[in-house]
Each structure stands twice: as C-alpha cells, then as structure tokens.
ChimeraX commands (.cxc) that place a marker at each C-alpha (Angstrom):
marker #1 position -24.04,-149.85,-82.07 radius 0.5
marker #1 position -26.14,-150.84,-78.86 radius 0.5
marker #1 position -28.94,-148.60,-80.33 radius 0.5
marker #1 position -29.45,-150.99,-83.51 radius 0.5
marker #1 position -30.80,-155.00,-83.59 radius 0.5
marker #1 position -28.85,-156.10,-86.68 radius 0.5
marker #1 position -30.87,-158.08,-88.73 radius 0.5
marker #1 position -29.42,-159.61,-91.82 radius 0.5
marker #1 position -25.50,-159.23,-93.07 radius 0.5
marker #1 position -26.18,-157.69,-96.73 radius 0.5
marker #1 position -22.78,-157.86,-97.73 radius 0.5
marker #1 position -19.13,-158.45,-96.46 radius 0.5
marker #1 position -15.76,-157.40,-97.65 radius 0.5
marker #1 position -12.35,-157.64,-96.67 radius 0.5
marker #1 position -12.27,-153.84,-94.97 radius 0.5
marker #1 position -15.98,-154.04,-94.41 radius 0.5
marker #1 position -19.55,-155.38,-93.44 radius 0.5
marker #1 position -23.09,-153.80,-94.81 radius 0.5
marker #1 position -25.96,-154.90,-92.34 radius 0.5
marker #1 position -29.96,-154.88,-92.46 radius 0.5
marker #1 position -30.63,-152.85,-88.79 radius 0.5
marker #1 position -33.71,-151.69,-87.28 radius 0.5
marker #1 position -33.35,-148.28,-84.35 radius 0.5
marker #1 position -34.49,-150.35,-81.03 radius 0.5
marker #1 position -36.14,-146.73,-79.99 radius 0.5
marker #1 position -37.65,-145.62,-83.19 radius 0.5
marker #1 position -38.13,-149.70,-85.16 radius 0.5
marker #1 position -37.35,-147.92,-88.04 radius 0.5
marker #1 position -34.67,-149.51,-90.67 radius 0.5
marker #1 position -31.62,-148.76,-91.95 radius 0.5
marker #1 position -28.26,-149.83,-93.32 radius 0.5
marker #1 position -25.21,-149.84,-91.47 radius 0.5
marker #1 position -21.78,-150.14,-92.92 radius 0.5
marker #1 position -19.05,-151.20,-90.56 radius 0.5
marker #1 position -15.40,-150.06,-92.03 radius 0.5
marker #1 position -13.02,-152.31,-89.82 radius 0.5
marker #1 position -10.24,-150.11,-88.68 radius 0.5
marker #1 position -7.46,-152.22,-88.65 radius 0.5
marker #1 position -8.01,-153.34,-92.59 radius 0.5
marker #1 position -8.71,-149.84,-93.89 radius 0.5
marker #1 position -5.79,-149.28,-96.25 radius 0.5
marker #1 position -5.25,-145.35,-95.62 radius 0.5
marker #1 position -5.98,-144.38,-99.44 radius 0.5
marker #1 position -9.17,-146.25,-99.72 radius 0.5
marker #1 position -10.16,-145.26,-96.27 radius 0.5
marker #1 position -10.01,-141.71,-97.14 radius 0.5
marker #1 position -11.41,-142.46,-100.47 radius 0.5
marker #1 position -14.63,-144.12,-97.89 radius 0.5
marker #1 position -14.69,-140.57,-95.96 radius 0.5
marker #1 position -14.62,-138.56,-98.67 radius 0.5
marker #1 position -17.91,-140.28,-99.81 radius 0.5
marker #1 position -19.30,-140.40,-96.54 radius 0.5
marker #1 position -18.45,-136.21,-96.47 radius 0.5
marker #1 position -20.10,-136.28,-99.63 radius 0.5
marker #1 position -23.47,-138.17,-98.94 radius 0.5
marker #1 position -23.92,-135.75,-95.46 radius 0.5
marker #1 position -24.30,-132.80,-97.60 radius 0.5
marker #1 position -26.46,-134.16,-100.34 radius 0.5
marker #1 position -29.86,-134.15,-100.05 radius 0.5
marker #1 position -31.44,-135.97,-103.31 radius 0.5
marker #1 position -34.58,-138.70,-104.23 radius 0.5
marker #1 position -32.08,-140.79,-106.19 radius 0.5
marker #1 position -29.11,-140.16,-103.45 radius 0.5
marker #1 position -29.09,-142.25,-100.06 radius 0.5
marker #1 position -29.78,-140.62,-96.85 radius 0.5
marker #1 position -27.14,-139.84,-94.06 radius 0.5
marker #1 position -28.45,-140.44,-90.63 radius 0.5
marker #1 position -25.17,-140.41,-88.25 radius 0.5
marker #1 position -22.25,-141.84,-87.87 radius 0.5
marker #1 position -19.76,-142.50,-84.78 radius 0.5
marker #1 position -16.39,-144.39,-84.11 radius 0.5
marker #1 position -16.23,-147.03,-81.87 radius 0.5
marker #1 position -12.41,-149.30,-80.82 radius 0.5
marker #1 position -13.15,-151.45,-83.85 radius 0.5
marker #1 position -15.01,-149.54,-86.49 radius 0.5
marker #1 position -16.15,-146.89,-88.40 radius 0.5
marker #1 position -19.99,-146.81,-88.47 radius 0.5
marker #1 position -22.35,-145.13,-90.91 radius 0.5
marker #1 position -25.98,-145.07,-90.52 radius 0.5
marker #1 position -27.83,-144.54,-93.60 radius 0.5
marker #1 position -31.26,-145.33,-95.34 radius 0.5
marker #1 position -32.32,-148.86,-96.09 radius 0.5
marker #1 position -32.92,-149.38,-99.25 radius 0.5
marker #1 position -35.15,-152.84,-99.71 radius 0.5
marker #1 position -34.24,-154.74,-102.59 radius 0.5
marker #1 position -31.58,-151.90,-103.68 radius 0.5
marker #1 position -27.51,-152.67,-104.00 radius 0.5
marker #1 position -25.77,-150.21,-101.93 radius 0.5
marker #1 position -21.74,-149.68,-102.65 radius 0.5
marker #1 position -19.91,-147.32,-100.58 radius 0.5
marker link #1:1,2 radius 0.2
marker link #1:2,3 radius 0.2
marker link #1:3,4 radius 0.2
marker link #1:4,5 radius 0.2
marker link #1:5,6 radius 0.2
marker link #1:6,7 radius 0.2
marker link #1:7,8 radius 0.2
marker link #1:8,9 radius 0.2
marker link #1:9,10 radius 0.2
marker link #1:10,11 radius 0.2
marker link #1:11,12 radius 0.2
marker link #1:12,13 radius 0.2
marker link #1:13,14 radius 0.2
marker link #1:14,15 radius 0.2
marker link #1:15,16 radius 0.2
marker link #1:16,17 radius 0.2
marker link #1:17,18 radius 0.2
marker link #1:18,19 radius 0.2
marker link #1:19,20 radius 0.2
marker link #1:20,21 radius 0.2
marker link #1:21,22 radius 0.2
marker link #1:22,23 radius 0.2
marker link #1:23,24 radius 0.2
marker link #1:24,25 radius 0.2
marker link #1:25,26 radius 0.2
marker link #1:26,27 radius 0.2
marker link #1:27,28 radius 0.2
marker link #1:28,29 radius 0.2
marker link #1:29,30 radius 0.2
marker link #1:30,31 radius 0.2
marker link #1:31,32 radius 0.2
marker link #1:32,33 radius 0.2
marker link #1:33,34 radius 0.2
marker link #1:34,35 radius 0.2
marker link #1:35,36 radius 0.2
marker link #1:36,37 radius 0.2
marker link #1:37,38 radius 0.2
marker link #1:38,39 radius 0.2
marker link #1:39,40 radius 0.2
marker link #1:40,41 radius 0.2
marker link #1:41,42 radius 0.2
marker link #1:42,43 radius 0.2
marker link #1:43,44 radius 0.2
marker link #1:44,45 radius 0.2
marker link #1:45,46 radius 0.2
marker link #1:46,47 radius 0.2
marker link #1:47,48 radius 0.2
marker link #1:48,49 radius 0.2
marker link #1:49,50 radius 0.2
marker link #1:50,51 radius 0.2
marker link #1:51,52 radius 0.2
marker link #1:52,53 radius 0.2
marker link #1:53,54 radius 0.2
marker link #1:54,55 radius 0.2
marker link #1:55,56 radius 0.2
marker link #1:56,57 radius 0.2
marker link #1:57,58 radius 0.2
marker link #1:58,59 radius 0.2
marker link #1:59,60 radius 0.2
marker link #1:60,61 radius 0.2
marker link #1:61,62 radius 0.2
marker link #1:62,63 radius 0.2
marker link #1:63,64 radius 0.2
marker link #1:64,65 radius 0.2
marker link #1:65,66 radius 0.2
marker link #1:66,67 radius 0.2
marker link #1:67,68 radius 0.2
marker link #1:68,69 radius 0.2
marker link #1:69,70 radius 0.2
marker link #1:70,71 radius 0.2
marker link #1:71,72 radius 0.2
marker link #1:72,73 radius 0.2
marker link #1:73,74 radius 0.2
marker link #1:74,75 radius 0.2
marker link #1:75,76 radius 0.2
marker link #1:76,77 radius 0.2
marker link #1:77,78 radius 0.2
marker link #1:78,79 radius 0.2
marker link #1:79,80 radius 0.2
marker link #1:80,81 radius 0.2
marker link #1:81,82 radius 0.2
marker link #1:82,83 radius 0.2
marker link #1:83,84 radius 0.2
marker link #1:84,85 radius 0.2
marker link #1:85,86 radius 0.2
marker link #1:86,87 radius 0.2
marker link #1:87,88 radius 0.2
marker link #1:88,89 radius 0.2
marker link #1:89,90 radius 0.2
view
C-alpha cells in the first residue's frame, strides 16, 4: 500500500474499508478496498473473491476496472477504478 496516498475513507464496514487513493508514480486515482483478514467470516470472504475473480476477467463500460491486487499481514487489497460520485459495493 506504500505505492498509494489515501485520500478520503469512502466507506467502512465491519470486515472492510473503501478509500479515495491516488498512484504516487502515476497521480492517477483509484479505489481501494481493504478486506481486514482477521474479520473476514470464511463464507463471505470467499463470496468477496469470487467477485474479485469475477471483475479481473470482465472487461465492460458499465463494469468497474481491475487494476491489481496483493496481500499484505493485515489485509486483502484490491485496486480498482475510481468512480467520482459513483457507490461502489463489493
């Protein structure tokens, strides 16, 4: 995550956080979603991943866009297109 400024907390669950971020290299924005590991409860965890798999292969105007996504101790991280002014739910 030491690659992306966060800039605004767009939503917050229990199991998760949505952030505003920009790419320090490229200044371009996106959204992050932060699953916290240690609240996933394994069926809606995989029910997350199977969306995630789901998103990486589709490639639509009306569909959000994958960027990458990694693990760290505490979370797992998905990059995708910001969306200004759009709700996103994962």
């Amino acid at each position: 995550m030491e690659n992306y400024e966060i800039v605004e907390l767009l939503e917050q669950s229990t199991r998760s956080r949505l952030y505003q971020v920009i790419n320090k290299t490229t200044n371009k924005e996106y959204a992050m979603k932060a699953i916290d590991k240690s609240k996933a409860v394994s069926k809606l965890y995989n029910k997350d991943l199977n969306v995630f798999k789901t998103i990486c292969k589709v490639q639509h105007s009306n569909i959000i866009k994958y960027e990458k996504s990694f693990n760290n101790d505490k979370d797992f991280v998905i990059i995708m297109e910001y969306c200004k002014g759009k709700c996103l739910v994962i």
